[in-house]
N, C-alpha and C positions, 0 to 999 in steps of 0.2 A: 735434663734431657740428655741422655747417650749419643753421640756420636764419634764418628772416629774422621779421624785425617788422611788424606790418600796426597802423594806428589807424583803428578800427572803432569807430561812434559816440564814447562820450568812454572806451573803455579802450583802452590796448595790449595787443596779443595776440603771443603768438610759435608759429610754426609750423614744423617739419621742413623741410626743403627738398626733400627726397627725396620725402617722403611727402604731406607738407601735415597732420600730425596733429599737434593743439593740444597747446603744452609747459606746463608746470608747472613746480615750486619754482624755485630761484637757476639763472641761466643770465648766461651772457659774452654782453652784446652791443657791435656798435660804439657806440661815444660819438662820433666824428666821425673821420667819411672822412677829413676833409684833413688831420687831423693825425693819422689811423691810430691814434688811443687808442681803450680798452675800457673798460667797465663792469661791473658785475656789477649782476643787479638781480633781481627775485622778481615770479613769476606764483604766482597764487593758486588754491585747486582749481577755479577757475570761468575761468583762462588771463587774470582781471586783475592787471595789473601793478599794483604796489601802494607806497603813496607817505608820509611822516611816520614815525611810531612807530608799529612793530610788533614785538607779542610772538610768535614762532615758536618752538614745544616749550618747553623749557626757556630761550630766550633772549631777549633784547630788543636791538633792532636800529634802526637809522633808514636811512628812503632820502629821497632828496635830493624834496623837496614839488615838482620843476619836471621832473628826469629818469628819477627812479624811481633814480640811483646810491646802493648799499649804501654805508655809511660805514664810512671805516676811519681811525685812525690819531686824532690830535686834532682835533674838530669841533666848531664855535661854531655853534651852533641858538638859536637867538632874541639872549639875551644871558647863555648862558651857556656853558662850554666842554665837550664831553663827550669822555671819552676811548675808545677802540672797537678791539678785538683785528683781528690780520689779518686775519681771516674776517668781522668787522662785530659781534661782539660786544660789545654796553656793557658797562664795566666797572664794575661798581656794587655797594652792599651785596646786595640781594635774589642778584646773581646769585652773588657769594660765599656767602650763607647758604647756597642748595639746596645750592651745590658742596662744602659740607661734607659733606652727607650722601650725595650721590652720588657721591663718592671714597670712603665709607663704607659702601657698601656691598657687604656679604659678608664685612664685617670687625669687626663689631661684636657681642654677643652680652648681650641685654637682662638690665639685673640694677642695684637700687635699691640695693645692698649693696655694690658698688666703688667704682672713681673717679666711677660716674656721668656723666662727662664723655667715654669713650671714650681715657683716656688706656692705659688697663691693658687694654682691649678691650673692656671693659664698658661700658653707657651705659642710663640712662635717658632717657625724654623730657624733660624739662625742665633733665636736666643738659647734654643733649646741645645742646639750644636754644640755654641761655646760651653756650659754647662756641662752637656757630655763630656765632649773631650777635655776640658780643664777637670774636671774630676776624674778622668779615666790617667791622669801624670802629664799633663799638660801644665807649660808655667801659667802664673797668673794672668789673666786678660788686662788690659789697662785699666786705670781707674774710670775713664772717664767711658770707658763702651759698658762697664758694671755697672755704672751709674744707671743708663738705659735696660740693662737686662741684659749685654750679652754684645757682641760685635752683627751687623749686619753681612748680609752676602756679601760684600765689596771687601769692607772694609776685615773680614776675617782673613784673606789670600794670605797679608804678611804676618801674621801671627800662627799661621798652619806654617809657613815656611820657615820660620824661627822655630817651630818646634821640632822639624827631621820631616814635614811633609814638601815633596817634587810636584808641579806642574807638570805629569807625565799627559796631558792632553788638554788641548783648548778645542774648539771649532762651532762649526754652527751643523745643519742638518744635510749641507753638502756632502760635507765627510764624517758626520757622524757613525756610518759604516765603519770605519776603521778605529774605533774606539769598541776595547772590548771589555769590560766591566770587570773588576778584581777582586775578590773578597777583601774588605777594611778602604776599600776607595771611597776618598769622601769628593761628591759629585756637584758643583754648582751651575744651577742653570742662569740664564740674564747677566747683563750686564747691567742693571739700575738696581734699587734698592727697593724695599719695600715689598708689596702684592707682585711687582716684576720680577724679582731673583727668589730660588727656591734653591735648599739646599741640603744632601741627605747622603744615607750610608750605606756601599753593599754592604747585606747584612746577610749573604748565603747567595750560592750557587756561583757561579762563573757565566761570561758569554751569555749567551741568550738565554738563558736559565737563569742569569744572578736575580737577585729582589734586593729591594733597597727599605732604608727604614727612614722616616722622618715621622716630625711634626708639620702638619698640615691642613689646610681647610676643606678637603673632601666631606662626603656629605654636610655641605652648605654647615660647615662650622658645628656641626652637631656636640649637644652637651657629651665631653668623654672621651669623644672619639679623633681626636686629634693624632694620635699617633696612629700608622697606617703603616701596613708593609705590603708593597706589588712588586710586579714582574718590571723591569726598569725599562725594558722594550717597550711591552704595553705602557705605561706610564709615560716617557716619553713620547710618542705619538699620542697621548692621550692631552698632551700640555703643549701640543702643536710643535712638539721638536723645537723647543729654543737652543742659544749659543748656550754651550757648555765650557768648565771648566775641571778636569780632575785632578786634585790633590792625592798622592799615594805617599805613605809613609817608608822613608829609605830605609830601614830595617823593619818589615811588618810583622817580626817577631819580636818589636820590641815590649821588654815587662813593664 
């Protein structure tokens, strides 16, 4: 597709060539004539070009803070190094935990009575969690919650916290207004264990747009369909607003 580049006040826009009608998401453009190389970089639903660290759906991404170029491959940003799929994907824990779930889905079928962990195709929440994130670079869970399938809602708290995750929020539906959902926040609801605590992961968007991803018993347990991804709004009012707990990871770019 032909298009060219225009800087209009302080964004870059790109446009059709044919047409003149404003482009949106990752598009190829030149990076310099004279040496005839390309770029890839992202216009936003408003046709700005957009620049640092950005979360797009399920991923997180960096473009170059001077050209708008997607990163690929190993890249040193401040003073640290990050690693980034061909496409510009960071390669990190958070994006390993969803991708547990999102490979897992339509293949899991909710039940507190198996492995718990999805190994047998069975999976709870909280077994399914540990599992995630212990294989997303998480240390080993104890022996004795492995034995069970995984740590419960309770008893996972100090083991997120041993691994670099914060209690950046508690409450219940008083003030759950002031809890704004993060990309990679891992969410506990209840205080008891079992059918009473549920526990899951933004897995995209922000605020009242994020979604969340678990293992769960919606449709009444149905074969398969145990992993579930909603609006965490909706969802929450759907599960009568219980106390919550959120875990956020002190460095959410960690690899």
């Amino acid at each position: 597709m032909l298009h060219n580049q225009q800087h209009l006040g302080k964004y870059w826009y790109a446009f059709k060539t044919e047409t003149g009608a404003m482009l949106t998401g990752f598009r190829t453009v030149t990076d310099s004539k004279a040496k005839k190389t390309k770029k890839v970089v992202y216009y936003n639903a408003s046709g700005h070009m957009i620049f640092g660290w950005q979360q797009l759906n399920r991923h997180r991404y960096y473009f170059n803070n001077s050209n708008g170029k997607r990163a690929t491959g190993k890249v040193k940003i401040g003073n640290k190094t990050y690693s980034f799929s061909k496409t510009g994907i960071l390669s990190c824990w958070i994006e390993r935990t969803i991708n547990w779930f999102v490979q897992r889905k339509g293949k899991i079928t909710y039940s507190m009575y198996g492995s718990r962990n999805g190994s047998d195709g069975t999976a709870d929440c909280s077994g399914s969690m540990t599992q995630a994130i212990w294989k997303a670079g998480a240390s080993r869970p104890a022996s004795e919650s492995l034995r069970w399938g995984g740590y419960n809602t309770v008893s996972i708290r100090p083991w997120l916290t041993k691994n670099g995750f914060k209690n950046v929020a508690s409450g219940t539906a008083a003030n759950a207004g002031k809890y704004s959902p993060k990309y990679g926040d891992v969410i506990i609801w209840g205080d008891l264990t079992g059918a009473a605590g549920h526990i899951m992961v933004v897995s995209q968007g922000t605020g009242n747009n994020a979604s969340v991803i678990s293992t769960c018993g919606y449709n009444n347990d149905a074969y398969h369909q145990a992993v579930q991804e909603f609006n965490y709004n909706w969802y929450y009012d759907y599960d009568d607003k219980p106390s919550f707990h959120v875990y956020r990871l002190s460095d959410t770019y960690k690899a």
